[in-house]
N, C-alpha and C positions, 0 to 999 in steps of 0.2 A: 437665867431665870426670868421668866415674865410672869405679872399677874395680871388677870384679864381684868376687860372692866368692869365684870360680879365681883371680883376680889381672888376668885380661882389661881392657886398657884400651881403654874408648871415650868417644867425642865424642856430645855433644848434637846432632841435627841443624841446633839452629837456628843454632848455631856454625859448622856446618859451611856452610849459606849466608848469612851475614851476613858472615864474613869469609872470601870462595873463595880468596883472593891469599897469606893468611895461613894458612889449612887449606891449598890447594897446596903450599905451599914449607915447612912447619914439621907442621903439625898430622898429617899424613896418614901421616907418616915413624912415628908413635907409637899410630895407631887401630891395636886387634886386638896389642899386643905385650902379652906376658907377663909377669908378675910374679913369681918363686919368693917366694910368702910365707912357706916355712917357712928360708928361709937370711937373710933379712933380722932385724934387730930386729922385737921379739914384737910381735904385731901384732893388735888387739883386733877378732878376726874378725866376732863380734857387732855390733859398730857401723859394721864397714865394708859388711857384708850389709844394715843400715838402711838408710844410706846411699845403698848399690848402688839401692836400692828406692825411696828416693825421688828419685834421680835419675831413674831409668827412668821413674817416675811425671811428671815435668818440672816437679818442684819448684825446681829454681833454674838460673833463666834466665839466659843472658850481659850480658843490659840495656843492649848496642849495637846 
């Protein structure tokens, strides 16, 4: 799972076809929702932009 640095949550693809049953019923309700990062506790935008980045890049895989 990454969320970008709008707040955007999404799913790895390879998540998304190794478990359809589980992305059907649970995962799919939460791809593309939104985050208000500025109403939540402070939120260290810089590391989650990392992050965002090496997710996109598919540095960490589900490993099922």
């Amino acid at each position: 799972m990454g969320i970008s640095p709008d707040g955007t949550v999404e799913f790895a693809e390879s998540l998304k076809q190794r478990s359809t049953e589980f992305w059907d019923n649970f995962l799919k309700l939460l791809e593309g929702l939104k985050i208000d990062l500025d109403t939540r506790t402070p939120i260290n935008k810089e590391f989650l932009s990392l992050h965002y980045q090496e997710f996109r890049a598919g540095k960490f895989d589900v490993g099922f």
